[in-house]
BASE-617710 format. One record per residue (C-alpha): x, y, z; residue in one letter. Coordinates in Angstrom, 2 decimals, decimal comma, m for minus. Layout:
<r><X>X</X><Y>Y</Y><Z>Z</Z><rest>a</rest></r>
...
% end
This chain:
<r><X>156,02</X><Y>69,09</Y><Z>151,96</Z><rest>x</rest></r>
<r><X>159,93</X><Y>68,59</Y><Z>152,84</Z><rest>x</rest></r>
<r><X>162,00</X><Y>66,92</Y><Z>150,98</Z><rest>x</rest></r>
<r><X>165,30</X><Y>65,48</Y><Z>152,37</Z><rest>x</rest></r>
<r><X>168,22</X><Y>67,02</Y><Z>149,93</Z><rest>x</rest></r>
<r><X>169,56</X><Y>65,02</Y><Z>147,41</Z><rest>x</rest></r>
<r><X>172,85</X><Y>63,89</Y><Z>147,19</Z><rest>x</rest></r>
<r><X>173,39</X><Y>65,86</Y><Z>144,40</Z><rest>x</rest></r>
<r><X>171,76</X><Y>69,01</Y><Z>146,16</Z><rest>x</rest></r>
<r><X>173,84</X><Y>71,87</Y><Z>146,46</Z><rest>x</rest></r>
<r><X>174,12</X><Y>73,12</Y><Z>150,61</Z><rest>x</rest></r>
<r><X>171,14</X><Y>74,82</Y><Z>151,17</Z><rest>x</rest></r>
<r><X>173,21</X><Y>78,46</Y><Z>152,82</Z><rest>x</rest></r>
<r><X>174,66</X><Y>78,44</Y><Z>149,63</Z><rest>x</rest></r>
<r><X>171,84</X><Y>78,86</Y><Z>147,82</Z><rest>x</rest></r>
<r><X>170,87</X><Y>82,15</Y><Z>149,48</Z><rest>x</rest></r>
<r><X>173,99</X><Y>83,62</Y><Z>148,48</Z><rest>x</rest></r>
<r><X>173,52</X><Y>82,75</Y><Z>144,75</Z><rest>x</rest></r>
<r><X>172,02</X><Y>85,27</Y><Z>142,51</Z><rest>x</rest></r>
<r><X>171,56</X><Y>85,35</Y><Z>138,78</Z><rest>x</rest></r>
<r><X>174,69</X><Y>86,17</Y><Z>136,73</Z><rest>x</rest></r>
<r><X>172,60</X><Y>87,87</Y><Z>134,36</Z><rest>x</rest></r>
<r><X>170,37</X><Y>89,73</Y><Z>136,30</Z><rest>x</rest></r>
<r><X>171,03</X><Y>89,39</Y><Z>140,00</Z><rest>x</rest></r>
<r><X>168,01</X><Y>88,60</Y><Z>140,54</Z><rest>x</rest></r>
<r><X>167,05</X><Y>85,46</Y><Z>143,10</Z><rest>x</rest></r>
<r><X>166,91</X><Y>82,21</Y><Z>142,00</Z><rest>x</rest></r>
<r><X>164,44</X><Y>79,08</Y><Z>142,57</Z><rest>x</rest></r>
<r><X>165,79</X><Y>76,26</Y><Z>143,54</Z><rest>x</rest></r>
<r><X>163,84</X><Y>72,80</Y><Z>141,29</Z><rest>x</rest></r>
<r><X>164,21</X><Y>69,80</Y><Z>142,95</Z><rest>x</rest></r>
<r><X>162,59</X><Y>67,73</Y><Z>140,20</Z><rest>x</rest></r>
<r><X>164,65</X><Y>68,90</Y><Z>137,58</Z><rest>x</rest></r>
<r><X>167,80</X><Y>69,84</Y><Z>140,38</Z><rest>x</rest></r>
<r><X>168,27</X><Y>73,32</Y><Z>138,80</Z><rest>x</rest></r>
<r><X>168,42</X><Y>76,85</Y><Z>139,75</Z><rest>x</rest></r>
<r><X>165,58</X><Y>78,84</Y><Z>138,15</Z><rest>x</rest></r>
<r><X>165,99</X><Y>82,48</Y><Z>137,54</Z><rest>x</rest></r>
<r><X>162,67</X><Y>83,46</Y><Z>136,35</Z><rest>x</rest></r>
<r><X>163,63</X><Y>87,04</Y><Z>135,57</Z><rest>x</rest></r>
<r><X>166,13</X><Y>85,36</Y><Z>133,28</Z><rest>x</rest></r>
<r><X>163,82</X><Y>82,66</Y><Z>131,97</Z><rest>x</rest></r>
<r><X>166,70</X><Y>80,58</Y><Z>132,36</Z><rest>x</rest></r>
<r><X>167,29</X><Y>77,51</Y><Z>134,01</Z><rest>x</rest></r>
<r><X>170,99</X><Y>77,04</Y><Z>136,08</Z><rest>x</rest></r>
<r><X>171,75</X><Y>73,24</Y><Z>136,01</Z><rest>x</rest></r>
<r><X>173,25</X><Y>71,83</Y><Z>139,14</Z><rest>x</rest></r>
<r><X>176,22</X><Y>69,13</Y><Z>138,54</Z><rest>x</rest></r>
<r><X>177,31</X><Y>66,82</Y><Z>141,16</Z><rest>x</rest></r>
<r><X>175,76</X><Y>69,40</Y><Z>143,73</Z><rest>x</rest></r>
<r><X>177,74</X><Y>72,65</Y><Z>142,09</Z><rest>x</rest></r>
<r><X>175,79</X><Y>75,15</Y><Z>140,58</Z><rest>x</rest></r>
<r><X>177,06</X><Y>75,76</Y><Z>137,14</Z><rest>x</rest></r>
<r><X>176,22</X><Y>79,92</Y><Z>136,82</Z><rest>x</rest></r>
<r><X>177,52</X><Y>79,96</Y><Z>133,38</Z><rest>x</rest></r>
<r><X>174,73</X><Y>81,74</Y><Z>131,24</Z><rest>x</rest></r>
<r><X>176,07</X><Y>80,13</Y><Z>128,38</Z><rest>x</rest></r>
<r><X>175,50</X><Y>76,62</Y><Z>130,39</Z><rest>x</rest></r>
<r><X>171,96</X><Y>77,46</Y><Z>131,09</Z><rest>x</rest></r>
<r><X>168,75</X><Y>76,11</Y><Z>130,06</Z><rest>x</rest></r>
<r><X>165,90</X><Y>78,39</Y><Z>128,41</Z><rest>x</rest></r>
<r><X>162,64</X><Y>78,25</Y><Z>129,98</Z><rest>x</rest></r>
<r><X>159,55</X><Y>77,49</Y><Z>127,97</Z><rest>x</rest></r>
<r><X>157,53</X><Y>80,71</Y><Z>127,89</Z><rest>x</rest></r>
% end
């Protein structure tokens, strides 16, 4: 299912450039919860008035 973007949605060819900070690995873009989920990380990236915030220290763990 498509969702239109939210306002606060980052643009979406910026999202393929992003990577991890902490492990370069992809990340997940959550609607829901308008993060950027790095599952290798376990950490959750949030999003503030649609800019990433790719501070580790700013991130979110994941519940295992």
């Amino acid at each position: 299912m498509n969702h239109p973007p939210s306002p606060t949605a980052p643009d979406p060819r910026l999202l393929e450039m992003l990577v991890c900070p902490l492990t370069r690995g992809p990340l997940i873009y959550d609607r829901d919860h308008n993060e950027l989920i790095s599952p290798k990380a376990g950490l959750a990236y949030p999003i503030r008035n649609g800019i990433p915030v790719m501070l580790v220290e700013d991130a979110r763990p994941l519940a295992p």
